[in-house]
C-alpha positions as CSV (number, residue, x, y, z in Angstrom):
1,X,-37.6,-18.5,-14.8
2,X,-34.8,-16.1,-15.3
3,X,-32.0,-17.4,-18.0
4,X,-28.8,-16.8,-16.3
5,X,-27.4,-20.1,-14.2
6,X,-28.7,-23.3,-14.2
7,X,-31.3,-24.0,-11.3
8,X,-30.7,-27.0,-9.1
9,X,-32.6,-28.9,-6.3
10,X,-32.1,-32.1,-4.5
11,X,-34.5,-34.7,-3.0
12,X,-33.1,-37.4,-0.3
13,X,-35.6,-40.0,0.0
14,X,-35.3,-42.3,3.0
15,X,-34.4,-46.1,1.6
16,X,-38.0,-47.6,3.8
17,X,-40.1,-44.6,1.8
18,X,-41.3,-42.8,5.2
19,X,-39.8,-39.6,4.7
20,X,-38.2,-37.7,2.0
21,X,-36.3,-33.9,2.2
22,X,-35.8,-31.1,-0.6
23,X,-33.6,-29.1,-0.7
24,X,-33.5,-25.6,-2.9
25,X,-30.0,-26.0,-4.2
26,X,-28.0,-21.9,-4.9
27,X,-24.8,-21.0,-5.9
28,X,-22.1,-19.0,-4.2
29,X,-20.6,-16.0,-6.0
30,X,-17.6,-18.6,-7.2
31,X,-20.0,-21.3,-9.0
32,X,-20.2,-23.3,-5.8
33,X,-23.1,-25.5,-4.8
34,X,-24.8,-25.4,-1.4
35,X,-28.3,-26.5,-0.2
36,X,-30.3,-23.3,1.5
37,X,-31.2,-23.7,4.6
38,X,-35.0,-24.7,5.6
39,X,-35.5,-27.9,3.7
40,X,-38.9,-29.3,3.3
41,X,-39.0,-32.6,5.3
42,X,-42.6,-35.0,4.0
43,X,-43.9,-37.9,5.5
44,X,-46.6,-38.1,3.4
45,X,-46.5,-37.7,-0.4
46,X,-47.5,-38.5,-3.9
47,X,-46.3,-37.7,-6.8
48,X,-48.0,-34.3,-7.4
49,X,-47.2,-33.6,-4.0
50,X,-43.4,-33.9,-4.9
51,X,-43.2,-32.8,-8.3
52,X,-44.9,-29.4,-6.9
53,X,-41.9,-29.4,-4.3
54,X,-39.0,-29.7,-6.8
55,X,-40.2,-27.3,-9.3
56,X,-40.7,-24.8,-6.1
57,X,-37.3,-25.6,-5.0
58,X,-35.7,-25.7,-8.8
59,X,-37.3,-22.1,-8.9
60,X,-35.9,-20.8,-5.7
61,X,-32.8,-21.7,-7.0
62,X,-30.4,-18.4,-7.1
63,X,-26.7,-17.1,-7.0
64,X,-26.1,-15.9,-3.3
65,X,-22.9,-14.7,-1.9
66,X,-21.7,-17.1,0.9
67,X,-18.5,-17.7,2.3
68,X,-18.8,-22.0,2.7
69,X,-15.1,-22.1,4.4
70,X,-17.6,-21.0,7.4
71,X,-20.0,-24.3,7.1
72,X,-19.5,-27.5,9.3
73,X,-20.8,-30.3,7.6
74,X,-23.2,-30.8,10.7
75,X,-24.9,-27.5,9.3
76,X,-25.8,-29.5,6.3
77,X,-29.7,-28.3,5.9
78,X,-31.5,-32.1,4.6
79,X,-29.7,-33.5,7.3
80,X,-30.9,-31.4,10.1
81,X,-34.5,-31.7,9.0
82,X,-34.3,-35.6,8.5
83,X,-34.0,-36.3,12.4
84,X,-31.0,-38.3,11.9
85,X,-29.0,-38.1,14.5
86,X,-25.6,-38.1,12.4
87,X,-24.0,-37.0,8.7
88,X,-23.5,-40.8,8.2
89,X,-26.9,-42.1,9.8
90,X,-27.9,-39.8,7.2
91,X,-26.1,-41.0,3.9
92,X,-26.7,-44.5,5.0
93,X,-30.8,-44.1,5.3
94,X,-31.5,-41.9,2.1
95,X,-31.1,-41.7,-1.2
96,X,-29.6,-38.7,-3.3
97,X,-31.6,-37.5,-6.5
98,X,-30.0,-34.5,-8.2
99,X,-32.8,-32.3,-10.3
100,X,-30.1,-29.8,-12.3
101,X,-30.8,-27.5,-15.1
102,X,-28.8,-28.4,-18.1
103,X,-27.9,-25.4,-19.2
104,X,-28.9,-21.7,-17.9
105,X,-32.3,-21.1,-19.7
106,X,-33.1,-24.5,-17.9
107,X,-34.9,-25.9,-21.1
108,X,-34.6,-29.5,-20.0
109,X,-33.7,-30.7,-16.4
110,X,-31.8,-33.5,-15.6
111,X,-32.3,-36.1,-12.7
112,X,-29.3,-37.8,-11.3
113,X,-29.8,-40.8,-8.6
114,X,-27.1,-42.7,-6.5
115,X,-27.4,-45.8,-5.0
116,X,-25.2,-45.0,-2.4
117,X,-22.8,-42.4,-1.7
118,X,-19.9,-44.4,-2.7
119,X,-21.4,-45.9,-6.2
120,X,-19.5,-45.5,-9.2
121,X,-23.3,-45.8,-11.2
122,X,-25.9,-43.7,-11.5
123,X,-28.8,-43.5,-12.5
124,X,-30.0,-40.5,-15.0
125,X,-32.9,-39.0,-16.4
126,X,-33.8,-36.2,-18.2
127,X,-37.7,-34.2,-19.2
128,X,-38.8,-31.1,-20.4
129,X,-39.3,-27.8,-18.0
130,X,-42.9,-27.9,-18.7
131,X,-43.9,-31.0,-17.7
132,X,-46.2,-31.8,-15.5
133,X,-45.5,-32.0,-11.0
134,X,-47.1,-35.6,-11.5
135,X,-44.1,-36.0,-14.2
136,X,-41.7,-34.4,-12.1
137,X,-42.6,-36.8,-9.1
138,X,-43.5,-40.4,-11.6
139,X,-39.9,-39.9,-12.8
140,X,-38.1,-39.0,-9.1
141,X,-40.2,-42.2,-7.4
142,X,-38.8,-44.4,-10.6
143,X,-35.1,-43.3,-10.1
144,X,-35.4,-44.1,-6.2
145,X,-36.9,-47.1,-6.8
146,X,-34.5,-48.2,-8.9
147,X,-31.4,-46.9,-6.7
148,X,-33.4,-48.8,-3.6
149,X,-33.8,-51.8,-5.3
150,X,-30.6,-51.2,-7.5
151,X,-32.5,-52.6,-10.3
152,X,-30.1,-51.2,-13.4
C-alpha cells in the first residue's frame, strides 16, 4: 500500500444474510467518492472469505479522474450486481458497512455500519491494517449483525 489517500471499500449485506456486494471504493480528481464499477456479488461466504474481499477492494482503492455529473444513480455498481430490481429495493434489503482508511498511510481502518439509510446512529469500529481476513470479516459480520438486529 502506497501512502497518499486514504483507501476505502464498502460491503452491502442483504438484511436475510443470502447475499452480500463489495465494492472497491476510488476518488475522483476533486476528493469525491464513487464505487468502481464490477462489484463482487457472494452468496456464499465466511469470514475469510470476506475479509480476503475487503482488503482486495481496500487495495484497489485509487484516485481516478471521473466526471460523476455524468452518473445516473441507476448506474450505481452494488446495486446492479444485487439483482434488485430498484435503487430503493436496494437500500431497503441491505445494509451499508463503510471500511475507510483513517488517514493516507491507512495504519488503522475504520468500519462504519448503518441501520438504515435514514439512521441518525451508527455503528463504528476500528483494527489495525495487518490484521487478519478472518478479523476483517469477524468484525464486518458483528457490525451487520448488530445494524440487523439493531442491537446498540
Amino acid at each position: 500500500m502506497t501512502i497518499g489517500h486514504p483507501r476505502h471499500a464498502r460491503v452491502y449485506i442483504r438484511r436475510d444474510g443470502v447475499k452480500l456486494v463489495v465494492a472497491i471504493v476510488h476518488h475522483n480528481q476533486d476528493g469525491v467518492r464513487f464505487e468502481a464499477p464490477g462489484a463482487l456479488a457472494l452468496s456464499s461466504w465466511d469470514g475469510s472469505i470476506l475479509g480476503e474481499a475487503v482488503k482486495t477492494a481496500l487495495i484497489q482503492s485509487a484516485t481516478v479522474p471521473k466526471d460523476l455529473r455524468k452518473v445516473k444513480v441507476t448506474d450505481w455498481p452494488a446495486m446492479q450486481v444485487s439483482g434488485e430490481p430498484s435503487v430503493r429495493a436496494f437500500e431497503a434489503a441491505y445494509i451499508s458497512i463503510d471500511v475507510s482508511g483513517a488517514n493516507p498511510a491507512n495504519l488503522v481502518y475504520v468500519l462504519e455500519g448503518l441501520p438504515d439509510p435514514t439512521s441518525d446512529l451508527r455503528i463504528t469500529a476500528s483494527l489495525s491494517n495487518n490484521q487478519s481476513p478472518e478479523e476483517y470479516g469477524r468484525l464486518l459480520l458483528r457490525i451487520y449483525e448488530a445494524c440487523r438486529d439493531r442491537r446498540f
